[in-house]
N, C-alpha and C positions, 0 to 999 in steps of 0.2 A: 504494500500500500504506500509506505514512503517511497520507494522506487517511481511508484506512477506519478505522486504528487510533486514531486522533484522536477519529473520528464515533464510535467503540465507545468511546472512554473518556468524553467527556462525555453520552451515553446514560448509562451508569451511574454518574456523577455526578450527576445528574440525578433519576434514581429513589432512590439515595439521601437525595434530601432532598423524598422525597413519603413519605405515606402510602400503601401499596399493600395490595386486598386479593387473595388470592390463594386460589384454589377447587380445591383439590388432591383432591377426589373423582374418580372416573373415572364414576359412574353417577348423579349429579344435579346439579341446578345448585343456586344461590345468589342470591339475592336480597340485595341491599344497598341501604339507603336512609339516605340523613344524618338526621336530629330536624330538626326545622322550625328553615330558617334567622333567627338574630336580626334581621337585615333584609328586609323585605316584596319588598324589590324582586329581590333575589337567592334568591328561594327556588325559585324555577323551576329555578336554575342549578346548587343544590346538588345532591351525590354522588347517584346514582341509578345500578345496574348489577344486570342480570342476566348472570351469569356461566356460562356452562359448562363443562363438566368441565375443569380443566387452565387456565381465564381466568385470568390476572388483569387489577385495573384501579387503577391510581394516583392517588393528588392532588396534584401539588409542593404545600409546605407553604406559597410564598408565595401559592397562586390563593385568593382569599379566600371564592369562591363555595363551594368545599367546604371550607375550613378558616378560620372566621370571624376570629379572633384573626393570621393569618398567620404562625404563628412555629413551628419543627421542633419544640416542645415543649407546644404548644397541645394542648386533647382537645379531641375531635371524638367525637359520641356517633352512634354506626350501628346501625339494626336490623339484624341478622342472618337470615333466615329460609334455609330448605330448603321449597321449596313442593313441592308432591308428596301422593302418599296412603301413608305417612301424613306432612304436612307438621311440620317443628320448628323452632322458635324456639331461637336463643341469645343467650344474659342474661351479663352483672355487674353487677354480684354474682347465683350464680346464685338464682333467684326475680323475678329484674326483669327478666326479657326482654320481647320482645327490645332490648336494650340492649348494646351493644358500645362499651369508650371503648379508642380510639388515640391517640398522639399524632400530630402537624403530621406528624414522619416516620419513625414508627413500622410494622408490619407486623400484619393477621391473616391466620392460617391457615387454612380452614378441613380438615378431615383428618378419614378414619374413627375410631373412638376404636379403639387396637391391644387394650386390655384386652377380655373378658368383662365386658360390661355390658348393662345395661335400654338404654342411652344410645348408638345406635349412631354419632352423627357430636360433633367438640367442636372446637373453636376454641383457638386458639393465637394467646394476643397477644403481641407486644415494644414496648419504647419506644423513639423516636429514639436511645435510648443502647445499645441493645442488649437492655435488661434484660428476661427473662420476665417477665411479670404475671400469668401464667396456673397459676403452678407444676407440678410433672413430670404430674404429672396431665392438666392441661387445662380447658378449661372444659366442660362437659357441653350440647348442647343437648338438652334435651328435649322431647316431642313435642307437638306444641299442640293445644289443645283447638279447636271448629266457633267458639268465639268468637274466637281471634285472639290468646287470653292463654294463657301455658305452663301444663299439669300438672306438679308437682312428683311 
């Protein structure tokens, strides 16, 4: 029983000090991809996940292949998409998708938006420290056009 409760607490020690993104839809997936690694030879290796409904998928903050800089307070810049008909992109600032920054070991959400909007799904970031980035709101993803770049 101490064994297990050990293995369960540095488990979550552990994801604490990664970046995790986490696909809290029930009826689409996620697409996640890192911005082209600063080094040629680890680009292969950086953050790449399709998620489905309920995944999520983590980076510790020291693997350098998904978090160049190595450190719980680094950004790491992620597309965001929702691939699908109709597929959508999420941006920040929004107009810049898909564009998503975290930190080394920070969190995004990805979640239906609960309001009445054009904008059915939005993103939900924090930083290593806790802090929202995203404000009560969220971030809005909007639906992307046959090229690849968001409608506002």
């Amino acid at each position: 029983m101490r064994l297990l409760l050990a293995t369960l607490a540095l488990t979550a020690a552990a994801e604490a000090r990664a970046y995790c993104v986490h696909n809290q839809l029930t009826d689409r997936e996620v697409t996640v991809e890192q911005e082209r690694h600063p080094d040629p030879l680890r680009n292969e290796r950086r953050f790449k996940a399709l998620l489905k409904p309920g995944e999520s998928r983590c980076c510790p903050f020291h693997r350098l292949d998904c978090n160049p800089r190595g450190r719980n307070n680094s950004v790491v810049n992620l597309a965001v998409t929702i691939p699908g008909e109709p597929a959508y992109a999420c941006g920040f600032p929004e107009g810049a998708e898909p564009n998503v920054k975290v930190t080394g070991s920070g969190t995004i959400r990805i979640t239906r938006n609960p309001r009445r909007s054009a904008f059915p799904y939005l993103v939900r970031v924090r930083t290593h420290d806790r802090q929202e980035l995203t404000g009560p709101r969220g971030l809005v993803c909007p639906e992307a056009s046959s090229k690849g770049k968001a409608r506002k």
